[in-house]
Biotite code that builds the C-alpha atoms (Angstrom):
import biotite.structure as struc

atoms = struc.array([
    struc.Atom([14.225, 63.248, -96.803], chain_id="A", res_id=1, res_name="UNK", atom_name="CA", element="C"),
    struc.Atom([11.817, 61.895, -99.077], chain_id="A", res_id=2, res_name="UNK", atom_name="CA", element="C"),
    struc.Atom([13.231, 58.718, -100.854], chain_id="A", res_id=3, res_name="UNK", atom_name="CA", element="C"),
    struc.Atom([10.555, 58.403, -103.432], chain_id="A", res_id=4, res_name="UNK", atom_name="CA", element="C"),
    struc.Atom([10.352, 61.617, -104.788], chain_id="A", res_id=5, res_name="UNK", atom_name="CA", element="C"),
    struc.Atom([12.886, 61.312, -107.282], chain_id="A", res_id=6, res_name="UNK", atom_name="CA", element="C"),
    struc.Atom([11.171, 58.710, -109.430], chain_id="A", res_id=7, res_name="UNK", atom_name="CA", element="C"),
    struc.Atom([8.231, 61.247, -109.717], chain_id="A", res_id=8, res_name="UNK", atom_name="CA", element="C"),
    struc.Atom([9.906, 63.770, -110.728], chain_id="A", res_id=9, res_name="UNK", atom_name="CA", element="C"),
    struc.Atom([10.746, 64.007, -114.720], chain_id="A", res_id=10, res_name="UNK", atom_name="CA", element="C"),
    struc.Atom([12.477, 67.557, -116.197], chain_id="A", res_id=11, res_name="UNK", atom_name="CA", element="C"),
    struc.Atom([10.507, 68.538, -119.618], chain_id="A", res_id=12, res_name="UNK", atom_name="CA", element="C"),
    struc.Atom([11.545, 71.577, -120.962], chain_id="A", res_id=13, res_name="UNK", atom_name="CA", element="C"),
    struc.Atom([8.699, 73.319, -123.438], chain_id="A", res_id=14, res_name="UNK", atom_name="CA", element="C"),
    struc.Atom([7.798, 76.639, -124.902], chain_id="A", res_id=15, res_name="UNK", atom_name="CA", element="C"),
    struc.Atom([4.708, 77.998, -122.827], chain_id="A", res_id=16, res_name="UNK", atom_name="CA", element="C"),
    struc.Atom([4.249, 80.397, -125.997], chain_id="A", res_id=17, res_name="UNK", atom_name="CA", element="C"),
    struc.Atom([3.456, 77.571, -128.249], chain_id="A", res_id=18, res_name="UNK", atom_name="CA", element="C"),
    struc.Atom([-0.472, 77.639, -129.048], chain_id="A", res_id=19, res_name="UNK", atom_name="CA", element="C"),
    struc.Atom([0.120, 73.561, -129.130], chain_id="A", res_id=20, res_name="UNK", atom_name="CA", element="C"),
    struc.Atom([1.784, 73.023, -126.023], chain_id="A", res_id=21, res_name="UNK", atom_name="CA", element="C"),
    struc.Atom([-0.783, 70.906, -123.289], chain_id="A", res_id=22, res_name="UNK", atom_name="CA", element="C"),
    struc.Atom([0.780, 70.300, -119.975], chain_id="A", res_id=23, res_name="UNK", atom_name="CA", element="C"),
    struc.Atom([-0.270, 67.394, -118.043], chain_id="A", res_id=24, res_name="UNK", atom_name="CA", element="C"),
    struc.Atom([-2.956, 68.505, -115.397], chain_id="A", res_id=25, res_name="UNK", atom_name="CA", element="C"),
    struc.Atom([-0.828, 67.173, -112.202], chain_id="A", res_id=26, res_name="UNK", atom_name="CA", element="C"),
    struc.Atom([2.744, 68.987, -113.181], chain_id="A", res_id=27, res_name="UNK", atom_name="CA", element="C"),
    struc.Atom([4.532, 71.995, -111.291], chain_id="A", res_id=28, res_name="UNK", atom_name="CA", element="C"),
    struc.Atom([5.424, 75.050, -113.518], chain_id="A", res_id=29, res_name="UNK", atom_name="CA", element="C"),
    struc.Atom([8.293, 77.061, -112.948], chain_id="A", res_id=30, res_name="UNK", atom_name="CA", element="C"),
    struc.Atom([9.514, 79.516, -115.171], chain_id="A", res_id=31, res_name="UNK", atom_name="CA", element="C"),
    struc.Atom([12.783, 81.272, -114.337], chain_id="A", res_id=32, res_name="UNK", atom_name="CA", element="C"),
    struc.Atom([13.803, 85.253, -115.259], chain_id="A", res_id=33, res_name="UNK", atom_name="CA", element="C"),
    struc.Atom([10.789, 85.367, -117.071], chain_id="A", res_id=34, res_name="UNK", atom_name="CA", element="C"),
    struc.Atom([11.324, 88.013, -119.225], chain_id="A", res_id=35, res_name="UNK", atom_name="CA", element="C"),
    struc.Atom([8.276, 90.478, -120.082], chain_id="A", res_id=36, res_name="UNK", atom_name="CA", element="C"),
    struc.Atom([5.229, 88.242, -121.252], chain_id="A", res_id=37, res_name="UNK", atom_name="CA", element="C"),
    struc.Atom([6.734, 84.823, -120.947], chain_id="A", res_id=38, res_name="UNK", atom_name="CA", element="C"),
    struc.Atom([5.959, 85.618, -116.863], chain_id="A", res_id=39, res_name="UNK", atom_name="CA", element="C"),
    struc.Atom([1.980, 85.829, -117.965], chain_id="A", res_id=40, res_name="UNK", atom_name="CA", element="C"),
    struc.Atom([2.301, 83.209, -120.842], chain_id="A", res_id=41, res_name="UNK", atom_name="CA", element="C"),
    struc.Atom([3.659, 80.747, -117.781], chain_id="A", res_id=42, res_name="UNK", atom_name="CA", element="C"),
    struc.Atom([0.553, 81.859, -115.734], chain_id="A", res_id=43, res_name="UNK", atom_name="CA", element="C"),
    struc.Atom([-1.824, 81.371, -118.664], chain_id="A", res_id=44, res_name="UNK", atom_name="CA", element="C"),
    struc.Atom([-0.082, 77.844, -119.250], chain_id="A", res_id=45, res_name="UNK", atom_name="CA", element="C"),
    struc.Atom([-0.793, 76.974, -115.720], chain_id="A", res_id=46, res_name="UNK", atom_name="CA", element="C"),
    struc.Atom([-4.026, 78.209, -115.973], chain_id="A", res_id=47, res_name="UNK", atom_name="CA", element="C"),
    struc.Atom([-5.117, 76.684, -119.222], chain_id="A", res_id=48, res_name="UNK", atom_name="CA", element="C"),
    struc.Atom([-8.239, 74.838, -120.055], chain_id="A", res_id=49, res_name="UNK", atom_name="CA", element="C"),
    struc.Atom([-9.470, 75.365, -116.113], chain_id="A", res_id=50, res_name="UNK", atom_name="CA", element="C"),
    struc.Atom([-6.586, 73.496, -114.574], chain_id="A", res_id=51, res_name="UNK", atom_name="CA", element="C"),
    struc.Atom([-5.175, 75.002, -111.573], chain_id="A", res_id=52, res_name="UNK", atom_name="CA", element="C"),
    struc.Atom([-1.777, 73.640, -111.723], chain_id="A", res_id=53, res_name="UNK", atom_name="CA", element="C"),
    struc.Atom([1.061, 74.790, -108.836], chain_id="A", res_id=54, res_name="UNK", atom_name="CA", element="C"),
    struc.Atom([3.197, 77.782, -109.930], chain_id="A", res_id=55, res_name="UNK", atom_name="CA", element="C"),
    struc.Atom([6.051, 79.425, -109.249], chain_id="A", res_id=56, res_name="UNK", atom_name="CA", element="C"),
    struc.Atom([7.202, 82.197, -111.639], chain_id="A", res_id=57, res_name="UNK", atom_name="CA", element="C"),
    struc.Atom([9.753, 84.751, -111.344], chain_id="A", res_id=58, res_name="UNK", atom_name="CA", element="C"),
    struc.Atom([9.194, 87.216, -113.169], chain_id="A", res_id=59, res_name="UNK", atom_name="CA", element="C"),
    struc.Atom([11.694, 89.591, -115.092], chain_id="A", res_id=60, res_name="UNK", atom_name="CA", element="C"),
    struc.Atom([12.305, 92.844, -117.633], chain_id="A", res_id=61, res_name="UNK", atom_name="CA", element="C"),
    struc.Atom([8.922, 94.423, -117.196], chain_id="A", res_id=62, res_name="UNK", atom_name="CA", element="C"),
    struc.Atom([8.119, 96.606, -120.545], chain_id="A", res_id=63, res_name="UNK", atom_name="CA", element="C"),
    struc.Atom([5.504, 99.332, -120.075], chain_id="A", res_id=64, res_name="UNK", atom_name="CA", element="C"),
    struc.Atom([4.019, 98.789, -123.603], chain_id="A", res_id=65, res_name="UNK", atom_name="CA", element="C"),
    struc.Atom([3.105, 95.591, -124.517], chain_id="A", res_id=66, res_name="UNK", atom_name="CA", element="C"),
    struc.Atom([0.992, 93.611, -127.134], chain_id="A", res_id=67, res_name="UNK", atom_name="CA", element="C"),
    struc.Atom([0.137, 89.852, -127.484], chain_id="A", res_id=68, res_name="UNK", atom_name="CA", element="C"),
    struc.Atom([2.114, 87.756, -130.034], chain_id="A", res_id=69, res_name="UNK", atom_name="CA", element="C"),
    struc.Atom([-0.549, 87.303, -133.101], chain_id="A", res_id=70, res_name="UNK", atom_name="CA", element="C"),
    struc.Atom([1.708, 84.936, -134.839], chain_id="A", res_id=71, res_name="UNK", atom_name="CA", element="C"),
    struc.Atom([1.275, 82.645, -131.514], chain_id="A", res_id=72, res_name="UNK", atom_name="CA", element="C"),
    struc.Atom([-2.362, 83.223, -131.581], chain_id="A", res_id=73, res_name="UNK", atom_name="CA", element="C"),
    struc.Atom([-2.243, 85.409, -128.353], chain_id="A", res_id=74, res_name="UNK", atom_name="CA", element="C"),
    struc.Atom([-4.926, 87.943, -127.926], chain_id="A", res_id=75, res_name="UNK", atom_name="CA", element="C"),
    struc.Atom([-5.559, 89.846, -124.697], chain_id="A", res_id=76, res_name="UNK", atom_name="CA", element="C"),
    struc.Atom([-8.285, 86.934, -123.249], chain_id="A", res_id=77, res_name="UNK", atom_name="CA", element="C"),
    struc.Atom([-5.223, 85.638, -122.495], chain_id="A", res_id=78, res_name="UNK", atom_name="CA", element="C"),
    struc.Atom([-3.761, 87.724, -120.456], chain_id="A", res_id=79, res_name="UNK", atom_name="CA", element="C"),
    struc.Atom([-6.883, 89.268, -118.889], chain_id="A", res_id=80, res_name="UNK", atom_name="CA", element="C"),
    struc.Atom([-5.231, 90.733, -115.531], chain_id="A", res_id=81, res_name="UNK", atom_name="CA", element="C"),
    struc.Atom([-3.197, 92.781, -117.742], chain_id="A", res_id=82, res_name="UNK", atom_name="CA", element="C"),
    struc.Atom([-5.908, 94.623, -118.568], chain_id="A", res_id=83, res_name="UNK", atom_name="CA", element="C"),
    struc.Atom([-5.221, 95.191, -122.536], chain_id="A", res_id=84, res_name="UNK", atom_name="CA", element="C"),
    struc.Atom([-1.824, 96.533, -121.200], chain_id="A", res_id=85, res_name="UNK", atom_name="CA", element="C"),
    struc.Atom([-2.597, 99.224, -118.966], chain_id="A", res_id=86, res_name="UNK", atom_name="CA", element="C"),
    struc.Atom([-1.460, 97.472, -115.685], chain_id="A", res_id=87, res_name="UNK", atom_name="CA", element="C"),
    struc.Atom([1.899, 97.487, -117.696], chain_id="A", res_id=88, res_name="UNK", atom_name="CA", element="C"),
    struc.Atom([2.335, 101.489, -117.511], chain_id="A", res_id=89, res_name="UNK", atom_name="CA", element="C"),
    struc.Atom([1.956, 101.420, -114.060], chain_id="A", res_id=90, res_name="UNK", atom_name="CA", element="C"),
    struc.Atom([5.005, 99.373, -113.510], chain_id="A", res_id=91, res_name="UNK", atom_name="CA", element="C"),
    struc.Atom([6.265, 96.012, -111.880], chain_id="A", res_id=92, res_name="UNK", atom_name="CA", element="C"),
    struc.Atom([4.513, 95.882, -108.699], chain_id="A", res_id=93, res_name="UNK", atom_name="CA", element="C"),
    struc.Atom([1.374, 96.908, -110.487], chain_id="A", res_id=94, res_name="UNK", atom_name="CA", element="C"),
    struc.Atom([1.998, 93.662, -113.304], chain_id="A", res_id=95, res_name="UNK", atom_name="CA", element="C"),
    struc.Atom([3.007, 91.417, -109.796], chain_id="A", res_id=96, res_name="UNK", atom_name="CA", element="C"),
    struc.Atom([-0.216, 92.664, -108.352], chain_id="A", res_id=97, res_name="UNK", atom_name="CA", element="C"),
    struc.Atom([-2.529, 92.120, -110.504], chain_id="A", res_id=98, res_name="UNK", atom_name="CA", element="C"),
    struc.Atom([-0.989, 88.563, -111.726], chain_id="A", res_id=99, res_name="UNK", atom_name="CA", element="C"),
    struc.Atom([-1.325, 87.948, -107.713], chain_id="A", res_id=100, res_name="UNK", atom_name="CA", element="C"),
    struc.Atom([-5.335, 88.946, -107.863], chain_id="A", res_id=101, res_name="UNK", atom_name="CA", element="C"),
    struc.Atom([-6.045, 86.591, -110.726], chain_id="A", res_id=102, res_name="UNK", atom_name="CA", element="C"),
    struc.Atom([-4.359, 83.915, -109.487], chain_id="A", res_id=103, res_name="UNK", atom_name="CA", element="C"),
    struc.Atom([-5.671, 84.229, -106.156], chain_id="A", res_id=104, res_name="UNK", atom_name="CA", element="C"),
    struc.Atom([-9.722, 84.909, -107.964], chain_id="A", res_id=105, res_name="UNK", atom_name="CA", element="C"),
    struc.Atom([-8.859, 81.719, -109.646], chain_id="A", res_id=106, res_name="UNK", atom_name="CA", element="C"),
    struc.Atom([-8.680, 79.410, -106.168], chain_id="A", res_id=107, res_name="UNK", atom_name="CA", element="C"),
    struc.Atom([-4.865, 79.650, -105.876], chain_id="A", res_id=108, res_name="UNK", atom_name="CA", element="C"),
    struc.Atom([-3.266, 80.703, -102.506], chain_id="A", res_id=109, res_name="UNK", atom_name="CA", element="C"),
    struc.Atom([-0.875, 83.078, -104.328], chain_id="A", res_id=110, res_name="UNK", atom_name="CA", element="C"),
    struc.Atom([1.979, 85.126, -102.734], chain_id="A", res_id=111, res_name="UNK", atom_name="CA", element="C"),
    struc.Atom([4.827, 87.415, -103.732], chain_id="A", res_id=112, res_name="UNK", atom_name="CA", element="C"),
    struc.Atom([8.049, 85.973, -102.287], chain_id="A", res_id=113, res_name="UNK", atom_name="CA", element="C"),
    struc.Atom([11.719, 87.059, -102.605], chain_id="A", res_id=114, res_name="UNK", atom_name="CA", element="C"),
    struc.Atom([15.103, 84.654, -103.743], chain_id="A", res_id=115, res_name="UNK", atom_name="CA", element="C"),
    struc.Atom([18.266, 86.360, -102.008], chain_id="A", res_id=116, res_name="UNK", atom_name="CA", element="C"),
    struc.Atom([19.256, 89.537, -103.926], chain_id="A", res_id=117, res_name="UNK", atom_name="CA", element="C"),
    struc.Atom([22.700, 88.535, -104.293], chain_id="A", res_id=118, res_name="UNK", atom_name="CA", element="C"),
    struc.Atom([21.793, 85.847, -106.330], chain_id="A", res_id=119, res_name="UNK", atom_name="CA", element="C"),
    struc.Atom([19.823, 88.042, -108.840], chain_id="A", res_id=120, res_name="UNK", atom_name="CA", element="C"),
    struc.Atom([18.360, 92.025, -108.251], chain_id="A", res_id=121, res_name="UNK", atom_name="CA", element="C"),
    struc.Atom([15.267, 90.503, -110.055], chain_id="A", res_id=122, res_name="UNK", atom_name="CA", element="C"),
    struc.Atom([14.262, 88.635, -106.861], chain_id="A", res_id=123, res_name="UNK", atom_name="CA", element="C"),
    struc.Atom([10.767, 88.962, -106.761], chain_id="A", res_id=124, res_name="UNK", atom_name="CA", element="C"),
    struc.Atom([8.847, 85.170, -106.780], chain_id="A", res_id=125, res_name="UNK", atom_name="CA", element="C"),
    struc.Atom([5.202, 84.684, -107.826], chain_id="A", res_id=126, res_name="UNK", atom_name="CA", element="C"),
    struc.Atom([4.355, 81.229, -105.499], chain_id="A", res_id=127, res_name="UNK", atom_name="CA", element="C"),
    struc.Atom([0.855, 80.216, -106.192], chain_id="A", res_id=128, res_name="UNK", atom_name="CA", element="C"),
    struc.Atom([-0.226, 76.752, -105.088], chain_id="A", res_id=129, res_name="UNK", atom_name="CA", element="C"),
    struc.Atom([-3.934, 75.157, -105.365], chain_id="A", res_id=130, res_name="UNK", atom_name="CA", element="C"),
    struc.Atom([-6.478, 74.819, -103.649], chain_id="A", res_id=131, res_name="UNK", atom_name="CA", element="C"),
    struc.Atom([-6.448, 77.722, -101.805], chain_id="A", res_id=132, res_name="UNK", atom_name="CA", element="C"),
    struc.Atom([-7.449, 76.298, -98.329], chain_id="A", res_id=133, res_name="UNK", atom_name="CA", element="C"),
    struc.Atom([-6.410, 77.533, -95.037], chain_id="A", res_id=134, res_name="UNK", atom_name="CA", element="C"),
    struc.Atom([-2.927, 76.066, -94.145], chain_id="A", res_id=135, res_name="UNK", atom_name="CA", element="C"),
    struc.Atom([-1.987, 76.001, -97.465], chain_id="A", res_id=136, res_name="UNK", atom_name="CA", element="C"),
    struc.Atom([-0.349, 79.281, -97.587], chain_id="A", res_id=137, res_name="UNK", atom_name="CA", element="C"),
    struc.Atom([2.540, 79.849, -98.494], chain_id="A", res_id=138, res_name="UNK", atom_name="CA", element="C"),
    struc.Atom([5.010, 81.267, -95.905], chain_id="A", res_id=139, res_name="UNK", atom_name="CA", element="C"),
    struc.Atom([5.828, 84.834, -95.797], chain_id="A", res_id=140, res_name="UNK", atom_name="CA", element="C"),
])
C-alpha cells in the first residue's frame, strides 16, 4: 500500500525514564502496557524540549499514590497534568483525562481510543497526533 514506507521506518528501542535520552524531533512514540508512570514519562518524552512529536500510548496498572523517580531526576514539572499526584486518587479515567487535556492544551488532536478487549482488558489507547487542525482527528 505504500512501497516506500519501509525504508523510513527504523525500530529503536530506549528507556523514556532516562534523564539522557533525546528523541529525534520527527519520530512516532509508542509505548505499550505502560505500566503506572512510564504512560506519563512516554508523554513527557514526546513532549520534551517543545517538540510535539505523534503519540500513541497505552496506558496500564494505574497506582493511586505516586511520586516521581529522584534518582532519574523526575520532579512533578514533569508530569504537570498529574497534578503533584492528586489526579492519581481519583482513578484511571481521571489520569486518561487529564493526560488527554494536556496533550490536547499542548496543540495535539488527542483522543482516547480502545484495542479489542480480547486482546488485553487494559484496552484503553491515548492517540495524540500534531498539529491539531481540523481533519486531523483521529477517528472515534
Amino acid at each position: 500500500r505504500w512501497p516506500d514506507l519501509a525504508s523510513r521506518i527504523v525500530w529503536e528501542e530506549q528507556d523514556v525514564r532516562s534523564p539522557k535520552m533525546q528523541l529525534p524531533t520527527d519520530c512516532f512514540v509508542v509505548s505499550c502496557h505502560a505500566c503506572a508512570v512510564l504512560s506519563d514519562d512516554a508523554i513527557y518524552a514526546a513532549t520534551k524540549c517543545g517538540a510535539c512529536r505523534p503519540l500513541v500510548v497505552l496506558p496500564c496498572c494505574y497506582k493511586k499514590k505516586i511520586r516521581p523517580a529522584e534518582k532519574l531526576g523526575r520532579t512533578w514539572a514533569d508530569w504537570p497534568w498529574l497534578e503533584n499526584g492528586s489526579v492519581n486518587c481519583l482513578g484511571p479515567a481521571a489520569v486518561n483525562a487529564a493526560r488527554l487535556r494536556h496533550l490536547n492544551h499542548l496543540g495535539y488532536s488527542a483522543s482516547l481510543q480502545y484495542i479489542d478487549s480480547n486482546i488485553t482488558p487494559m484496552n484503553a489507547a491515548i492517540v495524540a497526533r500534531y498539529p491539531a487542525i481540523p481533519g486531523n482527528e483521529p477517528p472515534v
